[in-house]
RODO-2510 file (C-alpha; in nm, 4 decimals, decimal comma):
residues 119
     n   res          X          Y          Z
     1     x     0,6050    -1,9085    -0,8286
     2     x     0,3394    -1,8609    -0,5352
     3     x     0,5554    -1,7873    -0,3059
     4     x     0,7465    -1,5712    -0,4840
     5     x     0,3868    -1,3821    -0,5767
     6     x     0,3186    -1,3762    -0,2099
     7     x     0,6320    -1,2387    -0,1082
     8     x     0,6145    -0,9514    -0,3393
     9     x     0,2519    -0,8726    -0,1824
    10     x     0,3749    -0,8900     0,1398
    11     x     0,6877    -0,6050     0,0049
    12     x     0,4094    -0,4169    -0,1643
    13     x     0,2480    -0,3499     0,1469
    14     x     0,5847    -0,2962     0,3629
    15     x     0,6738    -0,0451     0,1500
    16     x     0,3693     0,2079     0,2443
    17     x     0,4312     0,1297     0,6396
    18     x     0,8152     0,2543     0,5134
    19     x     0,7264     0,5564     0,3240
    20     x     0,4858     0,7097     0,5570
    21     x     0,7064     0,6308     0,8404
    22     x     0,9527     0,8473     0,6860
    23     x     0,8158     1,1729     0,8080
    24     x     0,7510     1,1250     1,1893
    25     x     1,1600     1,1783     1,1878
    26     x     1,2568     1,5766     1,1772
    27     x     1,5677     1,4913     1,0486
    28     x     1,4681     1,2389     0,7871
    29     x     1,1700     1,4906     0,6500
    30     x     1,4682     1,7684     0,6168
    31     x     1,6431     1,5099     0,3526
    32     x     1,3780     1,4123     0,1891
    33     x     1,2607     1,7492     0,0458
    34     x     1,1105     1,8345    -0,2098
    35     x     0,9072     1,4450    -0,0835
    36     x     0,6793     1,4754     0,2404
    37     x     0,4638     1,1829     0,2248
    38     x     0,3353     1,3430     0,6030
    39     x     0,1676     1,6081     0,3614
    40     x    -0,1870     1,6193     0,2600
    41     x    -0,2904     1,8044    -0,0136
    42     x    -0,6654     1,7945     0,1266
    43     x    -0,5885     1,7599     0,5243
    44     x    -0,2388     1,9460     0,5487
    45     x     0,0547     1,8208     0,7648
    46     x    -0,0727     1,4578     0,8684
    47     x     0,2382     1,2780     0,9923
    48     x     0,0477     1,0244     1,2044
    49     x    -0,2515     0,9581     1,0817
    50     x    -0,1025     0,8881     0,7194
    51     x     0,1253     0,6350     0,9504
    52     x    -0,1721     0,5018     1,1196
    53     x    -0,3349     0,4477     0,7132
    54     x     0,0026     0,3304     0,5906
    55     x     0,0018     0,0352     0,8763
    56     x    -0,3311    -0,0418     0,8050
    57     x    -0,2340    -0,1198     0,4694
    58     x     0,0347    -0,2575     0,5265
    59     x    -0,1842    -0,5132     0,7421
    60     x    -0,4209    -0,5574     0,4940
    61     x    -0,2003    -0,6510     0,2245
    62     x     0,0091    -0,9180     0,4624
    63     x    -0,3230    -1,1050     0,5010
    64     x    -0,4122    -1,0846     0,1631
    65     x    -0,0614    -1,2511     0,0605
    66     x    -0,1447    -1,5189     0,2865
    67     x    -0,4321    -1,6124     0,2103
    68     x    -0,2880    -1,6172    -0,1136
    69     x    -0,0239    -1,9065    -0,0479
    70     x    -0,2887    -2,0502     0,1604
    71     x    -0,5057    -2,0881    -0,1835
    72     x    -0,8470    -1,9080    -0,0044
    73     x    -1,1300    -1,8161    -0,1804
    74     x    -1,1379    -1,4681    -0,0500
    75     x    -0,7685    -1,3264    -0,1179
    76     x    -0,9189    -1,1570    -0,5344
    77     x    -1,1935    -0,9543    -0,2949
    78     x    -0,9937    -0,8627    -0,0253
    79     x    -0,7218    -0,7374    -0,2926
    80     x    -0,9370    -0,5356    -0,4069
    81     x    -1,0157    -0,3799    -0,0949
    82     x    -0,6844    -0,3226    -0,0153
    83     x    -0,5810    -0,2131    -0,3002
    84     x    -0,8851     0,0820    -0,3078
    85     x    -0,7545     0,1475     0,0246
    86     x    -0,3769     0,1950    -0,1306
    87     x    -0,5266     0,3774    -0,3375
    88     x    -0,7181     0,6271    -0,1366
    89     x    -0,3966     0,6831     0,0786
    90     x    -0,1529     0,7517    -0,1786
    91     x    -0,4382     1,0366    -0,3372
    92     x    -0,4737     1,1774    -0,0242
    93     x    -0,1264     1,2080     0,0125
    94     x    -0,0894     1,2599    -0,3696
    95     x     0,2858     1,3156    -0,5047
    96     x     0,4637     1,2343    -0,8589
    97     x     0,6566     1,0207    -0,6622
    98     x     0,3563     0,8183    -0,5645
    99     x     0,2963     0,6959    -0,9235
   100     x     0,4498     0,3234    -0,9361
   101     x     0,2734     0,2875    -0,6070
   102     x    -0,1077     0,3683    -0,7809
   103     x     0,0023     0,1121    -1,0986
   104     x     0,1102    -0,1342    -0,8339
   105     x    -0,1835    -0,1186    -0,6655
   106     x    -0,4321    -0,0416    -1,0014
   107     x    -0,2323    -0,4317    -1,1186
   108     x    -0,3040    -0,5982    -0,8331
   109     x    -0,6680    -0,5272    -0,8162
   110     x    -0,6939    -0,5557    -1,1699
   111     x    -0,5247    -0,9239    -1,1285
   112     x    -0,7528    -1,0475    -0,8770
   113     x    -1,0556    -0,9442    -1,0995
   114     x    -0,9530    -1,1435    -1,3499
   115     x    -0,7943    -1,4424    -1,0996
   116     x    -1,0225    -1,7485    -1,0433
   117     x    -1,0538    -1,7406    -0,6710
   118     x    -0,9288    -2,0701    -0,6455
   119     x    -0,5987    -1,9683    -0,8379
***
């Protein structure tokens, strides 16, 4: 079941890297419409930086999954992080579509709250 866990952490985060890659293609924004995860509500058309974010993430949660499988104390606070930093990305690049991405992420930290560290 821990590996299974970790694995889906690991998707979790591949999945922003994915999404805000999306919109560095022309051709691939032009399908996507009405969805332009490059978009910024409070910075305007951010294609790369959001990429740059979304990678970051993306790092952060791989570590967290493994030090997950590897049992370490400090996976619940650096979920936590990660997930505030999910978080933060998906509002600044806020869209309906974002919404199982804030209850993934609003889950996890909630989980390693209540997680013993040890778990």
């Amino acid at each position: 079941m821990r590996i299974l866990i970790g694995i889906l952490i690991l998707l979790h985060g591949l999945v922003y890297a994915i999404t805000f890659a999306l919109p560095l293609s022309a051709k691939v924004k032009a399908d996507m419409a009405p969805f332009d995860p490059g978009h910024s509500w409070l910075l305007g058309e951010r294609p790369k930086p959001a990429f740059v974010f979304a990678l970051v993430v993306t790092v952060m949660f791989s570590v967290v999954a493994s030090g997950y499988l590897a049992q370490a104390g400090w996976w619940p606070l650096l979920m936590i992080v990660t997930c505030v930093a999910s978080l933060v990305l998906l509002g600044l690049f806020a869209s309906r579509y974002f919404v199982v991405g804030y209850l993934i992420s609003v889950g996890l930290a909630a989980w390693a709250i209540w997680e013993p560290a040890g778990s």
